[in-house]
N, C-alpha and C positions, 0 to 999 in steps of 0.2 A: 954835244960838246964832249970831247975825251978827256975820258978821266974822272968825267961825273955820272955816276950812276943816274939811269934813266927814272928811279922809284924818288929820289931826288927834285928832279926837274917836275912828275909827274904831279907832287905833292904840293909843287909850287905852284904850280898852272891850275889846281886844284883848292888854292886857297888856302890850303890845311896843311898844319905841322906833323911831321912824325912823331914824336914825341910831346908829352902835355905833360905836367905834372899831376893834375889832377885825376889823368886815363892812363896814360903808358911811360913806364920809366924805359921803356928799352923798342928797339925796331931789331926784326927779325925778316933776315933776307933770304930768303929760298926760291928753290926752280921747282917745275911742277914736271920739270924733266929727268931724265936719265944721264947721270955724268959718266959714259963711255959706259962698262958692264955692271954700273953698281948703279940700284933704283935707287929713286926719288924718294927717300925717307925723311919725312922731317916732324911725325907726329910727336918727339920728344920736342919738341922746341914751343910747342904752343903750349900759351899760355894768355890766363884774362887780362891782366897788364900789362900786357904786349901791342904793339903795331905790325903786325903780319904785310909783308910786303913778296907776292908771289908773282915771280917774274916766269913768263910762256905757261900762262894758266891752261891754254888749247882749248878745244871745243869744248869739252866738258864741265863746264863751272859746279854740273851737280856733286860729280865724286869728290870738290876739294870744299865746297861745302859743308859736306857730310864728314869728311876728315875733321874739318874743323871744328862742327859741333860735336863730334865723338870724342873732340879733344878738351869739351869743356866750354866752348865758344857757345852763348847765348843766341837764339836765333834771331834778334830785333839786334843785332851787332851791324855796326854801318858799316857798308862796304862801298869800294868805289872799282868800276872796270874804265881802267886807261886806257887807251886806243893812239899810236902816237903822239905819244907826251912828247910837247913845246913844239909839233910843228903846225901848219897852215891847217893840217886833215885832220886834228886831234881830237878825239872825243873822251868825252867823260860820263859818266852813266852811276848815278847814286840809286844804292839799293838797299838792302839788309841781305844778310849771310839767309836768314827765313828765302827769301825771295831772288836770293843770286841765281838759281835755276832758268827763272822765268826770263833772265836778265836775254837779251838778242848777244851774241858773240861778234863780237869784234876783229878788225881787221889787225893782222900781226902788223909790228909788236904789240905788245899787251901785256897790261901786268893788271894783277887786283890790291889794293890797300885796302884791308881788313883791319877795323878798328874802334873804339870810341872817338880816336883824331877826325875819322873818316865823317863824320856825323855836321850836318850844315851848321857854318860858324855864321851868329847874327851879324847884321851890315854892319858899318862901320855908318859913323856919324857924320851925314855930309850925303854918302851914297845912297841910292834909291834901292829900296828891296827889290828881289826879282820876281815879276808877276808869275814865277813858277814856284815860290817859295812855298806857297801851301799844297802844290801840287802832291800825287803820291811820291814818295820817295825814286821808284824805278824809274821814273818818266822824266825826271830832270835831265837835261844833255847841256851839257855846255861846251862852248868852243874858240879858239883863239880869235882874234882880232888882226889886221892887218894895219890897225891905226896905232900912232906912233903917240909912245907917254913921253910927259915932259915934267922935267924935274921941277 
C-alpha cells in the first residue's frame, strides 16, 4: 500500500507491535544500504529500548548482527526476518540476534525487526496455540492465508 512503510505492515502480519511499553519506547528505521556516496552508518542509533527495524538487510545477516551486538544488543534479543510482508509469498522467520547467522536468507524485499516486541506474544483466548510454539525459535515460519476474515 503507498505511503505505508513496509516494517509497518510487516509487524502486522507478524502479530507484534513496534513499540511496547514495557520493551521499547521508540522504533528506529534504518537501511543496511548506501544512500548514493555516503555509507550506511547507523551504530549511533542503537539502543536496548529500542525496536531496530532494518530495511534491505542483503545476504549477510552476520555483519548487522555483530553491529548490533557491538552496539549493546544482548544475543537472546528476538529477531524476526520478513520476506514479503502482506503478500501471498510472505515469510516470517523468528530467531534471536545469537542465531540470526544461521537464519536461511530470504527472498528480496526483506527487512529484519530486531527486538523484545519481536519475541512470540501468547495466544489469545478463544485461539488454539500453534503446534510450533515450543519449537526452536529459528524454525518457526509463518505465512499468509488466502481465507477471507469476517468481522
Amino acid at each position: 500500500m503507498p505511503g505505508v512503510t513496509s516494517a509497518l505492515g510487516a509487524a502486522a502480519a507478524a502479530k507484534i507491535p513496534l513499540t511496547d511499553r514495557r520493551f521499547a519506547s521508540k522504533v528506529v528505521f534504518v537501511s543496511n544500504h548506501a544512500a548514493g556516496d555516503t555509507p550506511a552508518v547507523w551504530d549511533d542509533v542503537i539502543s536496548q529500548d529500542a525496536t531496530h527495524v532494518v530495511y534491505m538487510p542483503g545476504a549477510d545477516y552476520s555483519e548487522i548482527a555483530a553491529r548490533l551486538s557491538a552496539g549493546g544488543l544482548n544475543g537472546r534479543t528476538p529477531c524476526l526476518v520478513v520476506a514479503n510482508a502482506t503478500l501471498a509469498e510472505q515469510q516470517i522467520h523468528r530467531t534471536t540476534l545469537h542465531q540470526l547467522a544461521l537464519e536461511p536468507r530470504l527472498p528480496a524485499p526483506a527487512l529484519l525487526i530486531i527486538g523484545e516486541v519481536a519475541r512470540p506474544l501468547p495466544h489469545f483466548e478463544g485461539e488454539k496455540a500453534s503446534p510450533r510454539a515450543a519449537s526452536k525459535p529459528h524454525e518457526e515460519v509463518l505465512h499468509l492465508t488466502d481465507t477471507p476474515i469476517r468481522a
